[in-house]
C-alpha positions in Angstrom: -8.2 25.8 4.6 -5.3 23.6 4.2 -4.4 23.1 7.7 -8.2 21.7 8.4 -7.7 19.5 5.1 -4.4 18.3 6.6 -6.2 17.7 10.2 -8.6 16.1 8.4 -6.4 13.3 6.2 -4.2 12.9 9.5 -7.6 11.7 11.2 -8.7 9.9 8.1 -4.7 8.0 8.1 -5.0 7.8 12.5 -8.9 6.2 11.5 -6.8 3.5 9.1 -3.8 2.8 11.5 -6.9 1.8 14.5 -8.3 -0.1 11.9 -4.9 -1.9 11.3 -4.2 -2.7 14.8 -7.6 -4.4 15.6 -7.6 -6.8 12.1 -4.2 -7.8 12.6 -3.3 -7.9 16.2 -6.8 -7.4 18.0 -9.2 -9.5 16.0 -8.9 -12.6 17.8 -8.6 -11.0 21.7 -11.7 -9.5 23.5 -11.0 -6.3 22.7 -11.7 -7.3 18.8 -14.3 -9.8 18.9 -16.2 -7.3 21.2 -15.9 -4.5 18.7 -17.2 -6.4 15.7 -19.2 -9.0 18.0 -17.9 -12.3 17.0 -17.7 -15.7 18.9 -14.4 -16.8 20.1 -14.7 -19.5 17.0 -15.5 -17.5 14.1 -12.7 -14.5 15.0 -10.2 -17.6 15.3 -11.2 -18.7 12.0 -11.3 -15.5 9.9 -8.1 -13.6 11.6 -5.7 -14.3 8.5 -8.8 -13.0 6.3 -9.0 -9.8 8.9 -5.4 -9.6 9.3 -4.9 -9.4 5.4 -7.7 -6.4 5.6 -5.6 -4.5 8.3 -2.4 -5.0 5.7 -4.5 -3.0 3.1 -5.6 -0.1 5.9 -2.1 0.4 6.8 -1.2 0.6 3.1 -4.1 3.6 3.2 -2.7 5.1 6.4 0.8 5.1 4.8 -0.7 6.7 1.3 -2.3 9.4 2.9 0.8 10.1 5.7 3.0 10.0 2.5 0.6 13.8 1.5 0.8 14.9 3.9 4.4 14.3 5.1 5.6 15.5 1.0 2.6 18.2 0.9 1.7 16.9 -2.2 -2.4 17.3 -2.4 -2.6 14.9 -5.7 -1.4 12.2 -3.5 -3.9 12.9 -0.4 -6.9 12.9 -3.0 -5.7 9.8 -4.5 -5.7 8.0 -1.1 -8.5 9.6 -0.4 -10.7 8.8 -3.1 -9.0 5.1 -2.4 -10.7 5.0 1.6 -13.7 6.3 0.4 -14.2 3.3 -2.1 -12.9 1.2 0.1 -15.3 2.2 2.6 -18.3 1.6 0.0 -17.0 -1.1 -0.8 -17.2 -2.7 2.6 -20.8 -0.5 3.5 -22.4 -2.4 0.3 -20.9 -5.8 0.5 -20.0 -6.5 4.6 -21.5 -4.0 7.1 -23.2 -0.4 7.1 -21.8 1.5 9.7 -18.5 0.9 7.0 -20.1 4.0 5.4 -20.0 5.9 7.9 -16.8 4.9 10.0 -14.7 5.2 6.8 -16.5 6.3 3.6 -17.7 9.7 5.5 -14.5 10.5 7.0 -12.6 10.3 3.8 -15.6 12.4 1.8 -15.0 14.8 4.5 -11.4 15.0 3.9 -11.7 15.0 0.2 -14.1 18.1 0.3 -11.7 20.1 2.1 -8.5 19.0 0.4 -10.0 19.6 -2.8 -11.1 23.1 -2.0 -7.7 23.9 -0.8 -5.8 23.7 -3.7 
């Protein structure tokens, strides 16, 4: 059980690092205004906003590496529990598929880190 919870938090922290890398160095290039379907104008305007945002995921990816690197489960489930507000956060307040893209995963990861103790 714990090697599936610690498959599980390394997706979870590889999840955060993609996010990191398209809010701070993608956002304004195709490649990011095609993902979250922005015009050229408005990913120009809000890229210090986004590339704040993809500070904060890589502070998540490093959390949760930090678990899993030390074993230490408290520290997964903290980070953890951290994406998956996050992710409601950003599901209630900017777009759904948030949920889903990074409140789920992080449940998921929870569940089975939990258990494994």
């Amino acid at each position: 059980m714990m090697i599936l919870a610690n498959i599980l938090v390394a997706l979870v922290a590889v999840l955060h690092i993609g996010f990191l890398v398209l809010e701070m160095f993608l956002w304004d290039h195709p490649v990011g205004r095609k993902t979250f379907k922005m015009t050229p104008e408005y990913a120009r305007e809000s890229a210090k906003l986004a590339a704040n945002q993809g500070l904060y995921n890589g502070f998540l990816a490093a959390g949760l590496l930090w678990g899993l690197v030390s074993g230490q489960t408290d520290v997964k489930i903290f980070f953890l529990i951290c994406v998956i507000v996050a992710g409601i956060f950003g599901g209630l307040t900017a777009k759904r598929s948030i949920l889903y893209m990074q409140a789920l995963p992080g449940l998921l990861a929870l569940i089975v880190a939990y258990l494994s103790r």
